[in-house]
C-alpha positions as CSV (number, residue, x, y, z in Angstrom):
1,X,0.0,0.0,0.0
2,X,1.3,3.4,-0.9
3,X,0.2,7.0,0.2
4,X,1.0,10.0,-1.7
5,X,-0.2,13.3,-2.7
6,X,-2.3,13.2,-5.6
7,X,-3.8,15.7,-8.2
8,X,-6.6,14.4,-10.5
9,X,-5.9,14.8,-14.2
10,X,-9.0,12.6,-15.5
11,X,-12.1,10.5,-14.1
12,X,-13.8,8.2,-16.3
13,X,-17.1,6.1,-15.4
14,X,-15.9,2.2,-15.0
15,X,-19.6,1.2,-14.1
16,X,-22.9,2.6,-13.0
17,X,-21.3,3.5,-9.2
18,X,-17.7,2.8,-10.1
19,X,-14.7,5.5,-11.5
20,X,-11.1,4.8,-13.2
21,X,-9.5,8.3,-11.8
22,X,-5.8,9.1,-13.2
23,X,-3.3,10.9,-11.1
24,X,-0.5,12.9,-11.1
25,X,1.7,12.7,-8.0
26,X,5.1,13.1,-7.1
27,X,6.8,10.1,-6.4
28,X,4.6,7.8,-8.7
29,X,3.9,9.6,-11.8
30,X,1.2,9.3,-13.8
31,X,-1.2,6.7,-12.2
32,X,-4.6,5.0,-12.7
33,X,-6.7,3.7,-10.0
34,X,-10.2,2.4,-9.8
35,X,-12.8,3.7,-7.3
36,X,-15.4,1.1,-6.7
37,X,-18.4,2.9,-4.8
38,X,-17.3,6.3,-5.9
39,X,-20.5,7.5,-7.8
40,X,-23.1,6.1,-4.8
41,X,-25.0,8.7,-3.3
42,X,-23.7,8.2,0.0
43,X,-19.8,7.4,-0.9
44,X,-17.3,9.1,1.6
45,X,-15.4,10.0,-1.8
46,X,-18.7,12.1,-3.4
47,X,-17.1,15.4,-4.1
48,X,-13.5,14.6,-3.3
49,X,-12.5,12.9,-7.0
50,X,-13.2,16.0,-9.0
51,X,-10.8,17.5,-11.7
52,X,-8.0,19.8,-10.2
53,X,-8.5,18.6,-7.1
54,X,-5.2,17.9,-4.5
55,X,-5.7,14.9,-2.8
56,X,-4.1,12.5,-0.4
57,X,-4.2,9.0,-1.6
58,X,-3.6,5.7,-0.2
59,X,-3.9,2.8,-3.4
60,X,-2.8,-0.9,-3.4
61,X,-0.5,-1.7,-6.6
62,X,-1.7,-4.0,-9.2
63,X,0.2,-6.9,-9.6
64,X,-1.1,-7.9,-13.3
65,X,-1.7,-4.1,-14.7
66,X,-1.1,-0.2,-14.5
67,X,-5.3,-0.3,-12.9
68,X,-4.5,0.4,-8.9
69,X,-6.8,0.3,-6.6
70,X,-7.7,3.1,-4.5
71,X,-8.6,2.5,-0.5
72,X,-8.8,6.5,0.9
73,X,-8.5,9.7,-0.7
74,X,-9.0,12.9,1.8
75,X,-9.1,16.2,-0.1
76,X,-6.8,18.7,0.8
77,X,-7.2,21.3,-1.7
78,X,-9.9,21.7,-4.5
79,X,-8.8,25.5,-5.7
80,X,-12.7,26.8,-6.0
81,X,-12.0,29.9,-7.8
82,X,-10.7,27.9,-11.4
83,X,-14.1,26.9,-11.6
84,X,-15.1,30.5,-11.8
85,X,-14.0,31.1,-14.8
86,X,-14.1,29.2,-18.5
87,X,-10.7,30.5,-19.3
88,X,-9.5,29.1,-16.1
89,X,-11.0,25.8,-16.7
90,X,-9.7,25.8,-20.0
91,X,-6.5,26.8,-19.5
92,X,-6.3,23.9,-16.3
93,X,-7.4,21.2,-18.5
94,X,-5.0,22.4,-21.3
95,X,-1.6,22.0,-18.4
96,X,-3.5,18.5,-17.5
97,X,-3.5,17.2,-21.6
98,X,-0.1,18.4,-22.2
99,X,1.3,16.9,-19.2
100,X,-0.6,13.2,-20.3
101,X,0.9,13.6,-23.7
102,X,4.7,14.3,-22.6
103,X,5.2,12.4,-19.3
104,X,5.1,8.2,-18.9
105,X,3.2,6.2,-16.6
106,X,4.3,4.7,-13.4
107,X,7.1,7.4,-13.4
108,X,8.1,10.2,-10.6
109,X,7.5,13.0,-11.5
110,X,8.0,15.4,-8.4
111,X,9.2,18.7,-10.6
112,X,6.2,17.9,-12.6
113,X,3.7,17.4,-9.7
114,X,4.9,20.6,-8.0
115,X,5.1,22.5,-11.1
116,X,1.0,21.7,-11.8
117,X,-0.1,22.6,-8.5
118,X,1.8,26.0,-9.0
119,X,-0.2,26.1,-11.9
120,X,-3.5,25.3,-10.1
121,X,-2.3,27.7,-7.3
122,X,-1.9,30.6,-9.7
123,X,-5.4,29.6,-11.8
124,X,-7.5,29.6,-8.4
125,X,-6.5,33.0,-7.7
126,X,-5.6,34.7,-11.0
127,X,-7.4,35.0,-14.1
128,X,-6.0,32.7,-16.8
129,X,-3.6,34.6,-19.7
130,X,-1.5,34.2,-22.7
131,X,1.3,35.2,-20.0
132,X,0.4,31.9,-18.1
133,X,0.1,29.9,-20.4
134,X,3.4,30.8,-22.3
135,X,5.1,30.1,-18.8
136,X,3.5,27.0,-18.2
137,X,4.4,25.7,-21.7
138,X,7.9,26.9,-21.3
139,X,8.5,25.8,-17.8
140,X,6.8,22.0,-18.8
141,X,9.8,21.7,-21.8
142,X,12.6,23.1,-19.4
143,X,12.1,20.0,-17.0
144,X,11.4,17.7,-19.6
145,X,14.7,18.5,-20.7
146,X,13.7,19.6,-24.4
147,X,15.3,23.2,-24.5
148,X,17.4,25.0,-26.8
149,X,18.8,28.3,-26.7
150,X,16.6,30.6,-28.6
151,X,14.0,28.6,-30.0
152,X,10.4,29.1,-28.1
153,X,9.0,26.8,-26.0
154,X,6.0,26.1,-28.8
155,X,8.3,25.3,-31.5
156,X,9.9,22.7,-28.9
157,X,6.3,21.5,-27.8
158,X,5.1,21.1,-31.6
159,X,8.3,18.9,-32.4
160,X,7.9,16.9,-28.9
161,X,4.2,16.2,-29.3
162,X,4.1,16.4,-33.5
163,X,0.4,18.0,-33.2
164,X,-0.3,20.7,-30.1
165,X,-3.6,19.8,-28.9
166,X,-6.6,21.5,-30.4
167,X,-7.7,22.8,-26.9
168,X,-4.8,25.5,-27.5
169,X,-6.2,27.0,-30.4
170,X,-9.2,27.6,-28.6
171,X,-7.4,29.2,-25.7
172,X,-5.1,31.8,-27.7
173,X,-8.1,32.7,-29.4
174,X,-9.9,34.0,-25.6
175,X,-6.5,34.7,-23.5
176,X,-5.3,38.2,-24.5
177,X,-1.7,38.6,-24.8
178,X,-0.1,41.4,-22.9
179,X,2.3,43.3,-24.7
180,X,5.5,41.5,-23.1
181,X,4.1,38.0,-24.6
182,X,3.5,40.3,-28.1
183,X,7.5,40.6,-28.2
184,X,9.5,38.5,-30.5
185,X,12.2,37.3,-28.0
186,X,11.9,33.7,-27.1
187,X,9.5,32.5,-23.9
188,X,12.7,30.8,-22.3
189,X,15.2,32.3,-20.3
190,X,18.3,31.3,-22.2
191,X,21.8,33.2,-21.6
192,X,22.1,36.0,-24.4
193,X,25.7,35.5,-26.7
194,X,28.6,36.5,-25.2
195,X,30.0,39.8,-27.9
């Protein structure tokens, strides 16, 4: 049995009162567990396996698959406020997709972890913006170990993932850049040429 914190990237139904939730934590990676009972009106877990949400997680490890089982999950943080917002909410689920497409399963992932709930932090109290999601994007290739001097983070992302998900057209389209993201220089910090 393992407990570890927990953020929940995805919950799909498994059966009329049952959910596969994935994970991201820290020391695991990406994880899927199932949650038998979940969906009953009178589950202990109603309300506590919702997207975004920061959990603490005890699971028991499958021995034949990557399907865990999931014994306890105690909410510690469901950031309210990125619910307030579409942008917000679109802009979360966007970091979530990207991090599914560029990370493996059963992996830690503890610089990834932390920098989603930094993410989450900043969405539940700030409204979403080209700004963010320029520094997500840039900050999810530096520790994935995919950056060049001078080329942007997006050029790097496009060749990583072939295809950037379609969610991101969407979200340039109602983020409005400020006028330091409407600059030409590159999105990551990379030393300037010595002259």
């Amino acid at each position: 049995m393992f407990q570890t914190p927990a953020i929940v990237l995805r919950r799909t139904r498994l059966t009329e009162t049952s959910l596969i939730v994935t994970w991201l934590t820290p020391d695991h990676g990406r994880i899927k567990t199932v949650s038998k009972g979940a969906l009953r009106p009178k589950s202990r877990l109603a309300g506590v396996l919702d997207l975004f949400h920061r959990c603490e997680i005890q699971f028991q490890p499958s021995r034949t698959s990557d399907l865990h089982s999931l014994k306890e999950a105690t909410l510690i943080h469901a950031f309210p406020g990125i619910r307030t917002e579409y942008a917000r909410i679109s802009l979360g689920a966007y970091a979530v997709e990207l991090i599914e497409r560029c990370t493996e399963s059963d992996t830690p992932l503890p610089e990834i972890f932390d920098l989603l709930e930094r993410a989450l932090g900043f969405l539940n109290s700030s409204p979403a913006s080209h700004k963010a999601l320029l520094r997500f994007e840039s900050e999810l290739v530096r520790l994935l170990g995919m950056t060049q001097p001078g080329v942007s983070a997006e050029i790097t992302l496009e060749s990583i993932l072939r295809r950037l998900p379609a969610s991101r057209l969407e979200l340039l389209g109602r983020l409005v850049p400020t006028q330091n993201t409407l600059r030409k220089a590159p999105i990551l910090d990379s030393p300037k040429p010595s002259q």
